[in-house]
N, C-alpha and C positions, 0 to 999 in steps of 0.2 A: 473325731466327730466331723461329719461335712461341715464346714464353713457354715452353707446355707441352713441348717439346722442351728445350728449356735446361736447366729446373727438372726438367724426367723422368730427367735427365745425372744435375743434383746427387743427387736423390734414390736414385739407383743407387748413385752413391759413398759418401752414407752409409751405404744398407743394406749396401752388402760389408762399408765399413770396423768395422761395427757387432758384425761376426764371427758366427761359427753360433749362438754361446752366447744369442744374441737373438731368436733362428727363435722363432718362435708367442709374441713376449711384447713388452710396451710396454717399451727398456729405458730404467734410470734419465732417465725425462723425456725418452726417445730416440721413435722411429718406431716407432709397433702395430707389430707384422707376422706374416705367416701363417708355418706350421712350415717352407713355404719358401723365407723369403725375399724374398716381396712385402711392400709396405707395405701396411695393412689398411684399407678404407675404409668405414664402416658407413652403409648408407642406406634409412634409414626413408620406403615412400611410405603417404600415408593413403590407406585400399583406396577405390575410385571403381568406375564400370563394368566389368564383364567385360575388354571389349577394352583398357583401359588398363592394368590389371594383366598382359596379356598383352603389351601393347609395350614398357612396363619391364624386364620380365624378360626380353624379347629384347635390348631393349639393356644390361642388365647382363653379358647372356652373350655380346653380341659385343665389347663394350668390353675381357670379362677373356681375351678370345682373339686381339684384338687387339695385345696388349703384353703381357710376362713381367715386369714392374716392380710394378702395381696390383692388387693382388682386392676387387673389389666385394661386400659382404656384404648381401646384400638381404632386406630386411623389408617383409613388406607387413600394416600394423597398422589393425584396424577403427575406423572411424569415431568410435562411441560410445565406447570405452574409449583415444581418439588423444592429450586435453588430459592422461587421469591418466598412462598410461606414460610420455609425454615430460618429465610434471612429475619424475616418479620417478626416470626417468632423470638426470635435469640434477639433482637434488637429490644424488645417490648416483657425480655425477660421471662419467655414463655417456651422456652425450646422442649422438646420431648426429652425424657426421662432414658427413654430408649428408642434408635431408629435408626434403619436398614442405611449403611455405607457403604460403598464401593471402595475396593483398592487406595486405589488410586488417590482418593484423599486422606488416607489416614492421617501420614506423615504431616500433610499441610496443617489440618486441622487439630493434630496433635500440639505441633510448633506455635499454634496461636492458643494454646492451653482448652479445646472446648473438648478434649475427651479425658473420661474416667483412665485411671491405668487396673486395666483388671484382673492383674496379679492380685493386689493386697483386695479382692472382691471374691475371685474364684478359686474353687480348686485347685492344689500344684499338679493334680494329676492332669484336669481339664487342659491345663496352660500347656501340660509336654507331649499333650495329645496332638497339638498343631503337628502335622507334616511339617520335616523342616525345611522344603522347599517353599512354602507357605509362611513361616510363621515369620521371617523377614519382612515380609508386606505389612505385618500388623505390630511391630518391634522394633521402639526406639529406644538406641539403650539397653536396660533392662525392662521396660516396661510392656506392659502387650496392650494397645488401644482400640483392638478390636475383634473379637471374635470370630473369627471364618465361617460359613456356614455352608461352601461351594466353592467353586473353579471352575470355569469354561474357556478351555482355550480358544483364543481369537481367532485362528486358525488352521482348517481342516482341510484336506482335499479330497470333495467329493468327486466319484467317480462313475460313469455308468459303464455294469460290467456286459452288458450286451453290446455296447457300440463300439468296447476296447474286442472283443471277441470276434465282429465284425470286422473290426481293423487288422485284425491278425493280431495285437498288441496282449500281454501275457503277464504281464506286471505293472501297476504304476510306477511313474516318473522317479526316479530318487536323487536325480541334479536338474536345476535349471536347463540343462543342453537339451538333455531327454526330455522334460515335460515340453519343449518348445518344437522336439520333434514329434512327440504322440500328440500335441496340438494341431499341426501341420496334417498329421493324418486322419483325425478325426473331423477335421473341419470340411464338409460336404455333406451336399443334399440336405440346405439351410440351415446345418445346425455345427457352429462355432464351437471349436476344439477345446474353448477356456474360457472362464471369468476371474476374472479379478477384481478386488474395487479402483476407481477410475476421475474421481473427486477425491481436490484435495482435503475435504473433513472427513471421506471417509477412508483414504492412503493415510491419514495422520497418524489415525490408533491399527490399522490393519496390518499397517507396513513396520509395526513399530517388529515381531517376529523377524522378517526378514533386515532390519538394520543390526537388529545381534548375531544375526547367521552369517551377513559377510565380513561387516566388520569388526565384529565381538565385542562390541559397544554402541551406544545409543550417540548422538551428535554433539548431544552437553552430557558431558561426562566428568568424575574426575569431583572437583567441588566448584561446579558450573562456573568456575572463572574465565574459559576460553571454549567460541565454539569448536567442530571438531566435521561438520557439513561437507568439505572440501576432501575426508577422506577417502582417498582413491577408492577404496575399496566397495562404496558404496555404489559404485559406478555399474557393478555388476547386479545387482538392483533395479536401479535405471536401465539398463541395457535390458532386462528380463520383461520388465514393463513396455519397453518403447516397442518390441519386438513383438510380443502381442496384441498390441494395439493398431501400432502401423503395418503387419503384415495381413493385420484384420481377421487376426487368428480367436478374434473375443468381441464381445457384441460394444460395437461404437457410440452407442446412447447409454446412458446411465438410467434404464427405464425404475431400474431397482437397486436401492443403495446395497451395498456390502454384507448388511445384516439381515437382508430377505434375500432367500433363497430362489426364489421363484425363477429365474433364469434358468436354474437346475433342474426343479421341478417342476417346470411345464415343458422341457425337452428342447430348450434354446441352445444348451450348451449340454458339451459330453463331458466335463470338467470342470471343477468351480472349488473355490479357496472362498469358505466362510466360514464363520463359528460353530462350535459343536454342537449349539442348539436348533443348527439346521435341522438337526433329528428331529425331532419336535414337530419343527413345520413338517419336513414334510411324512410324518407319522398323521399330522392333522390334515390332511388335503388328500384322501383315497382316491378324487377324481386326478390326482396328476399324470403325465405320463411315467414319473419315475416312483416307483416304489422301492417299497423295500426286496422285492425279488429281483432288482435289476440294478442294485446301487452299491458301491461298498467302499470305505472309507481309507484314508493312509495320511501319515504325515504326510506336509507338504514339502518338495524336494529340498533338497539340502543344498549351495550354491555351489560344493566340491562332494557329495556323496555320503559325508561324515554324519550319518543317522544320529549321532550323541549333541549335535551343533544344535542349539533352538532356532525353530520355526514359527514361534506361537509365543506369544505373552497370552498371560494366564488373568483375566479380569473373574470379577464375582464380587461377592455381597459377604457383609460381615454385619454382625450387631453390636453396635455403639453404644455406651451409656455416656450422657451428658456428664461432663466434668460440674458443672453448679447443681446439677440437681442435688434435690434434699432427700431423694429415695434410694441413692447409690446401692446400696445391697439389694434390695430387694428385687430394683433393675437387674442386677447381676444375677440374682436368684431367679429370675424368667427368661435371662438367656440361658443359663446354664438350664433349667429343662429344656430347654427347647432344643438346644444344640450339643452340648455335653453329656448331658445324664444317663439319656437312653441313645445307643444308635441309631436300636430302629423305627425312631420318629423320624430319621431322616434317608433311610432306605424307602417308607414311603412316598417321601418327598421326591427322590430322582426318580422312582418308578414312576410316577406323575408326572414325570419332566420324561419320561421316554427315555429315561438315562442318557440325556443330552447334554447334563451337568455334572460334576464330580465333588467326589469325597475330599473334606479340606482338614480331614484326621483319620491318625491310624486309625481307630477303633471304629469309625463308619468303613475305610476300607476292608477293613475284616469282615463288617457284617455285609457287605454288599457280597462278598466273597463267598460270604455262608449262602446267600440268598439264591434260589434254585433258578427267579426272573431272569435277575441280573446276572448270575452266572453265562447263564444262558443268552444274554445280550452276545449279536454279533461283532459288537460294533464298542462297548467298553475296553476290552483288555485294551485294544488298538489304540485309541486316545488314552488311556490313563498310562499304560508301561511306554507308547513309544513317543508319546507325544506331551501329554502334562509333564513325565517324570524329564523333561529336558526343556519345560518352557523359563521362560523367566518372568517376573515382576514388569506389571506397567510402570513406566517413569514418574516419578514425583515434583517433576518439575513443572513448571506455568503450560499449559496447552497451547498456549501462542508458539511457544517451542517446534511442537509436535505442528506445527499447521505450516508452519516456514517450511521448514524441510518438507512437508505434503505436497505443499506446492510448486516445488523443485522436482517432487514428481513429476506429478502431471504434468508439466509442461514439458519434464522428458518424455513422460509416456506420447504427448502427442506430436514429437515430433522434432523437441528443442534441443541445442546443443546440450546434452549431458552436465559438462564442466561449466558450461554458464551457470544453468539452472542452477548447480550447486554452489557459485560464486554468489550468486543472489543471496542463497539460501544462509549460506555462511554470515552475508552482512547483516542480513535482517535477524536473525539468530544473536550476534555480537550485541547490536542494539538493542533487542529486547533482553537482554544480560545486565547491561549501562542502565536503561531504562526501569525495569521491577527489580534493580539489584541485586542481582542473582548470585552472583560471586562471592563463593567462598559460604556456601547456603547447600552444596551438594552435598549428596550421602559416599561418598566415594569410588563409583562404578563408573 
């Protein structure tokens, strides 16, 4: 028997046996529930695109019309003000039941005990459905703390296939050497042969791809006892950066961060390294000069040519159930519809996303497979086999991290000695080790 049927039994027989006197209230350390009777589920997602806010709320509204047991109480909280409410929240003993995570914090928020482990909640099938490039990010241990629902690699290289045509050029870049010569030939009659990001907040998360690809490690590695910044190897990194920058092979102002394409798609640049939900934008802006008949996509180069080396960390969204809450199954019983049950709830979901985002389980990969849209996407196979299937995990460690070393960027990008920048980069990295105690707190990588 599904799990979620068993447990949807129990949780009936409590709420009856719970009696009317409980209708619309938590009782003593008993089951939330609504004035009628349902058990009450709270699920905070952090607001994203238009169309994703619209497919949650369709699936919140067929989940609670599917069963008389559950009500889903949906919140959709902005961005900016997402870290203070939930602090708020969890401080005042009110945190959601269920809500949208990023990567990126599993592990931490794992380690301070505020997530459910959703083995003993979900399905065994659900749980082996993770991609096992993916299911790392959500797995401490044995436990799984958070359910995948996507993957967008951090980084893509967009390309415009009429102005490589015009350059004579026949293929994108697949080493560093080469993208920095089709840069050189693309750059003419105002429009810059590359983009890159060019601040260090946003070289922090962008650059995190290219620190696995030369060095084959991130800076705190290992079990963050000792930085790792000073590794020659990164050098080639910095040399990639400084070289576009200073020969002004990429646009000099940072008019647009990393995560808006718009450089691309207003015809500033014949080249651009951003995330795969550039598709997205620019699927949404028909007035650009780039479309989809003059655009077409590739991993971004490799530092020595080795296509199998990652390029791209793999960021996305997962659904969390609160470790205190008192709904635990039921939580679980609403992501698993929404994300495990049926596939194709969420082949709607990337065809709304322009297939800008990916499949974070076999069983969606297959039905995207089956799907006549998505097959027919130019631009999937390309990102999922040559690009996701080789990215790696964003870091779990403090972003203070991740900003140190950024800033050893940029100051190479504009200009700075290399090896300083990264002597810097190393102490301020050491120190903030010393300082949030890091050492001996790694996952082993």
């Amino acid at each position: 028997m599904h799990k979620r049927n068993s447990r949807l039994v129990l949780a009936v027989v409590a709420a009856a046996s719970a009696g009317a006197l409980l209708a619309g209230c938590a009782g003593s350390g008993g089951t939330p529930t609504t004035e009628d009777g349902k058990a009450k589920v709270i699920f905070w997602q952090q607001k994203f695109e238009d169309y994703q806010q619209a497919w949650f709320k369709q699936q919140v509204a067929d989940f609670n019309e599917s069963q008389d047991e559950i009500e889903i109480e949906y919140t959709v909280v902005p961005a900016d003000t997402w870290d203070q409410k939930l602090k708020a929240a969890q401080a005042a003993g009110k945190a959601p039941d269920v809500k949208t995570t990023n990567y990126g914090n599993i592990k931490p928020m794992q380690a301070n005990g505020q997530l459910a482990d959703l083995t003993t909640l979900m399905d065994d099938q659900a749980i082996a459905d993770i991609k096992e490039n993916v299911a790392d990010f959500v797995t401490v241990d044995e436990g799984v703390y958070g359910y995948p629902m996507l993957v967008e690699p951090s980084t893509v290289l967009f390309y415009r296939t009429d102005l490589f045509e015009a350059a004579g050029i026949d293929a994108p870049p697949t080493t560093y050497e080469e993208l920095i010569e089709d840069a050189r030939a693309l750059t003419k009659d105002g429009v810059y042969g590359m983009n890159v990001a060019q601040t260090a907040p946003d070289l922090g998360w962008s650059s995190w791809g290219g620190q696995w690809n030369t060095a084959g490690a991130l800076p705190l590695r290992g079990d963050w006892s000792e930085a790792h910044a000073t590794d020659p190897n990164y050098e080639k990194l910095a040399s990639l950066y400084q070289t576009l920058y200073m020969d002004k092979l990429m646009p000099q102002e940072a008019t647009y961060g990393y995560a808006d394409c718009s450089f691309f798609g207003e015809g500033t640049v014949a080249m651009s390294a951003c995330g795969s939900w550039a598709l997205g934008q620019i699927a949404g802006n028909p007035d650009w000069t780039t479309t989809q008949e003059n655009f077409a996509v590739a991993p971004f180069p490799s530092s020595d040519g080795d296509a199998t080396k990652p390029t791209a960390t793999l960021g996305g969204w997962t659904l969390t159930v609160d470790s205190k809450s008192k709904v635990q199954q039921q939580a679980a019983d609403f992501v698993s519809y929404m994300l495990a049950d049926n596939p194709e709830n969420l082949v709607e979901f990337f065809a709304a996303s322009g297939f800008s985002k990916y499949a974070a389980t076999t069983s969606v990969d297959e039905a995207l497979a089956a799907d006549p849209e998505a097959a027919e996407n130019p631009y999937m196979a390309i990102i999922s086999e040559q690009i996701v299937a080789h990215a790696k995990g964003e870091p779990a460690y403090p972003w203070d991290v991740s900003l140190a070393f950024a800033t050893a960027l940029e100051k190479a990008m504009r200009g700075g000695d290399i090896e300083a920048s990264f002597d810097e980069a190393q102490a301020a990295i050491t120190d903030i080790i010393e300082k949030q105690k890091l050492a001996g707190m790694g996952t082993g990588e």
